[in-house]
C-alpha positions in Angstrom: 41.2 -44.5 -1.9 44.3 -42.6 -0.7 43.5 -40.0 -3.5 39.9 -40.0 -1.9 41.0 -39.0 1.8 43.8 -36.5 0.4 40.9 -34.8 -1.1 38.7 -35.1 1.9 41.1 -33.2 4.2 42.0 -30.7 1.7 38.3 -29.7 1.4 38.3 -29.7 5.3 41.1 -27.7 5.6 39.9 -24.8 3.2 36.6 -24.1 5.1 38.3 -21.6 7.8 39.4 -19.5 5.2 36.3 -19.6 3.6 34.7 -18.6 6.5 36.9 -15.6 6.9 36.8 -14.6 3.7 32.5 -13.9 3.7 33.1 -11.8 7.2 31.7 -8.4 7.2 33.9 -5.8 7.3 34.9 -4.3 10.7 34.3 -0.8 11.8 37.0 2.0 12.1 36.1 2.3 15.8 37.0 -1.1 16.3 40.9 -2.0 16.9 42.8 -3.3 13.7 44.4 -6.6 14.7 48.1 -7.4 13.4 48.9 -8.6 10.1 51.8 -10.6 9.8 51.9 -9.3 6.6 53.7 -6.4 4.8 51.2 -4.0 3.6 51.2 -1.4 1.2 51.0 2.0 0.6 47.8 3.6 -0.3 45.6 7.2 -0.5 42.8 7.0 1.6 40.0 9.6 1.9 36.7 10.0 3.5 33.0 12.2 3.2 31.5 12.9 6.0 28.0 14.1 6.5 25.8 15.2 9.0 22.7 16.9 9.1 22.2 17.5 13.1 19.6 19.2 15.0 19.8 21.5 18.0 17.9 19.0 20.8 17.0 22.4 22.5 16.0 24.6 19.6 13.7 23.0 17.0 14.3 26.2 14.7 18.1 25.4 14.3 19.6 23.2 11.9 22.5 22.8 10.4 25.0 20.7 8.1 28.1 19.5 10.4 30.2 18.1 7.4 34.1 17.0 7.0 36.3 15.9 4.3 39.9 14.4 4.6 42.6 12.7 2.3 45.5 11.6 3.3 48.2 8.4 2.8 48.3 5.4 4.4 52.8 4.3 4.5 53.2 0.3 4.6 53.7 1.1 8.0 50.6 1.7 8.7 51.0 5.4 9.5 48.8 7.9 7.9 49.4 11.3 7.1 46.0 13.2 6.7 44.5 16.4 6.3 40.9 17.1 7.2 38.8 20.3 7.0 35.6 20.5 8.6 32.8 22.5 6.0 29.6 23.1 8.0 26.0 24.9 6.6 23.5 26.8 8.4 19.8 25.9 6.9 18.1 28.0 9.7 18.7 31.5 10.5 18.9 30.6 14.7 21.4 32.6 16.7 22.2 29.5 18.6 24.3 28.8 15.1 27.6 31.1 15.0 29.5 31.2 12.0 27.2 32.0 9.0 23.6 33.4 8.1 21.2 31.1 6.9 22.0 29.0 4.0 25.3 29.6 4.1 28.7 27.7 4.0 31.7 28.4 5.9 34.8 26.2 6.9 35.3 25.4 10.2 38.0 23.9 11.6 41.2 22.3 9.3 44.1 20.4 10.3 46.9 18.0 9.8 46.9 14.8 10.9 49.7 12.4 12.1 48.6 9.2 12.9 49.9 5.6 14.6 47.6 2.7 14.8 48.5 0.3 17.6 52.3 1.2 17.8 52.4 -0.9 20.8 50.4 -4.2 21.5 50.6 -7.0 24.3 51.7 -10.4 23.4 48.4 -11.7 24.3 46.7 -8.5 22.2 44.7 -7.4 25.6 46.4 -4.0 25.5 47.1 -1.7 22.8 48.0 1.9 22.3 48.3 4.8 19.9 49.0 8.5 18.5 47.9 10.8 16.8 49.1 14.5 16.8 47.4 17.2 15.3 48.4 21.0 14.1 45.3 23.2 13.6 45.1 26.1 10.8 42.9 28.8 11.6 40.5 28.0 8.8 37.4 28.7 11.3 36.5 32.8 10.6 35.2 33.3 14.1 38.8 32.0 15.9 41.0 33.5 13.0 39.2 36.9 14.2 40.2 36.9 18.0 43.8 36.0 16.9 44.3 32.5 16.2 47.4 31.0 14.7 47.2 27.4 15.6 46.5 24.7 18.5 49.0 21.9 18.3 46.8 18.2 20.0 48.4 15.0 21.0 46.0 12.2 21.7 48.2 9.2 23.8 45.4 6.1 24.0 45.6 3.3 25.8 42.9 0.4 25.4 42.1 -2.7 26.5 40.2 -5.7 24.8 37.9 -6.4 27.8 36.0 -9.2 25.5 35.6 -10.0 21.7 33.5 -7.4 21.2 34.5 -4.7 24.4 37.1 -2.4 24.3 37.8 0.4 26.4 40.0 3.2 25.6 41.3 6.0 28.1 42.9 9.3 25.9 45.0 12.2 27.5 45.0 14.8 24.6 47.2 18.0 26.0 46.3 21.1 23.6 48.6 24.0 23.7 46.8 27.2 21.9 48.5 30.1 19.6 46.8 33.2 19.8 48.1 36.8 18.8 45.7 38.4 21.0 45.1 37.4 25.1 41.3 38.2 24.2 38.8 39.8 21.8 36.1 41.3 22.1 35.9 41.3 25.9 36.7 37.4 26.3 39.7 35.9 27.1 41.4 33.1 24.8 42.7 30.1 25.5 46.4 29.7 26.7 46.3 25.5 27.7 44.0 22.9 27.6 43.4 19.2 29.0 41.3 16.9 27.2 40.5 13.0 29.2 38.4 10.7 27.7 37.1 7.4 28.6 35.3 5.3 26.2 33.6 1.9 26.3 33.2 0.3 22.5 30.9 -2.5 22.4 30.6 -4.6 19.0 27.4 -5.6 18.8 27.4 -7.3 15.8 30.2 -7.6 12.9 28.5 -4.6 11.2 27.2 -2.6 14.3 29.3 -0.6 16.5 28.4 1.7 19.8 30.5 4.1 21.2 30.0 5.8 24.3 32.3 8.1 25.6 32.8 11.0 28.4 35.0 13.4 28.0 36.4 16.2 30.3 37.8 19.5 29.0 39.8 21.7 31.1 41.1 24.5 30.0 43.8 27.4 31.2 41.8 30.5 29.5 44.4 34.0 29.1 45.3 36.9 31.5 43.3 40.0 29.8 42.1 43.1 32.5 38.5 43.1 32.2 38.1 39.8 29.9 35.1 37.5 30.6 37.0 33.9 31.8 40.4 35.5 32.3 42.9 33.6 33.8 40.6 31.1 34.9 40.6 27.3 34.2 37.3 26.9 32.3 35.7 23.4 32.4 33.4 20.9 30.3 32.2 17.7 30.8 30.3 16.4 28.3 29.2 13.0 26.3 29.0 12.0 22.6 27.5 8.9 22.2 27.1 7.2 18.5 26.5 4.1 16.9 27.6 2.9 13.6 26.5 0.8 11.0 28.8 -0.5 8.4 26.7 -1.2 4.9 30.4 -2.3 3.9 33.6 -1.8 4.0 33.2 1.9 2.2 29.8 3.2 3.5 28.7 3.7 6.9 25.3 4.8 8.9 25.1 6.2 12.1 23.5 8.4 14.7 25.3 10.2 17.1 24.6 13.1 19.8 27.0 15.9 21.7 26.0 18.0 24.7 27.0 21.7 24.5 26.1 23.1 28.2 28.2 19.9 30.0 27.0 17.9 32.6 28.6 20.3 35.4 29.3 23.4 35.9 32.4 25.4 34.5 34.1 25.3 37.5 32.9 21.8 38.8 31.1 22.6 41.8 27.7 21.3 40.7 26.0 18.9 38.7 23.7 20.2 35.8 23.0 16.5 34.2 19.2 17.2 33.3 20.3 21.0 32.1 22.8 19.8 30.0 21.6 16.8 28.2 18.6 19.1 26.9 21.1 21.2 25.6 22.0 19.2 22.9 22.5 18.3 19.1 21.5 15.1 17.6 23.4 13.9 13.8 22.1 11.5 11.3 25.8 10.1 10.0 26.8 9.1 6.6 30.4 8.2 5.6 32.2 7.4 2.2 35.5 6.6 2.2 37.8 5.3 -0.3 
């Protein structure tokens, strides 16, 4: 009888971990809770793609893609590098960079990164880093004089519910340029990034994001440059939901305003005007 009931609770006491062990995997928008555990070191890497549509020109289309590798320390810093490789398949002006069917690299950089270097005994709050040092891989800013633009993203969050988080990011950009302009625009000297996202968890597999971000930016002194000297702004939105097939391959759709949803220099709304003005992405995402 005794051997009976030991068996009983043993059984009983196994089912939590059962439980936990068939969960679905969470998404990378979603903060990583602490392990009490020591993990290890590994390379991680991720594909992805995007075929995306320009919302206000049916004749453009394009290939937004990215690749990055990197290492994950036991610490759980990563060290990454991630180069954006984009494709015009339509021949629309709207589309710098490239004539039609052509590939050309856009933007590269290294990538320093802190998950959740600071958390709140009762996990509400979190923050975290990452710092970024652009090359000037992109043809178009290597021509008016780029040498690099140096980002820190600071983030704080907050776990408003199981499955709400919001997340306020203050990203200060400082641009290297060996020209103040070319041809006949100014380039950027300083720039401002806030951002205030709301991630809802909809289920353990599906994830939306819906963030605004404001860009201001200090644009270069040039006599006779388009923009100079001014402080240049966008407001703007970038919506997308994920869905995890598991815990390598993801599904999503996302969209990105190019006009903003104000005017340069703030003194009118343009919400209409600029969510036409718009491209829409089918997502797919590999990663190691």
């Amino acid at each position: 009888m005794r051997k009976l009931s030991l068996f009983t609770w043993l059984f009983f006491l196994t089912l939590p971990f059962a439980r936990t062990a068939q969960a679905a995997p969470n998404l990378e928008e979603k903060p990583a809770e602490l392990n009490t555990q020591t993990p290890s070191g590994k390379f991680i890497g991720t594909l992805d793609i995007r075929p995306s549509d320009l919302f206000k020109d049916t004749d453009s289309f394009r290939m937004e893609n990215s690749v990055s590798f990197g290492y994950r320390f036991p610490s759980q810093v990563k060290l990454i590098y991630q180069q954006e490789v984009w494709s015009n398949l339509t021949s629309s002006p709207t589309l710098p960079g490239g004539p039609q069917g052509s590939i050309f690299a856009r933007d590269g950089f290294f990538s320093f990164v802190s998950d959740q270097f600071w958390k709140s005994e009762d996990s509400a709050w979190f923050t975290t880093y990452e710092g970024r040092a652009y090359l000037p891989t992109f043809a178009a800013r290597r021509d008016a004089g780029m040498i690099t633009a140096i980002r820190n993203y600071f983030t704080l969050g907050t776990k408003l519910t199981p499955w709400a988080t919001l997340t306020f990011t203050e990203t200060p950009i400082a641009h290297v340029f060996a020209d103040n302009a070319f041809k006949g625009k100014a380039n950027p000297l300083f720039e401002n990034r806030f951002q205030g996202k709301a991630t809802f968890n909809l289920t353990s597999q599906l994830t939306l994001g819906l963030p605004l971000i404001w860009q201001s930016t200090k644009m270069r002194e040039s006599v006779g440059a388009s923009k100079s000297g001014i402080w240049d702004n966008l407001v703007w939105i970038n919506p997308e939901v994920f869905y995890a097939l598991d815990s390598n391959y993801t599904l999503g759709l996302a969209y990105y305003d190019l006009s903003g949803l104000t005017k340069n220099d703030l003194s009118d709304l343009q919400i209409m005007e600029g969510l036409r003005d718009g491209v829409v992405q089918f997502i797919f995402k590999a990663s190691l």
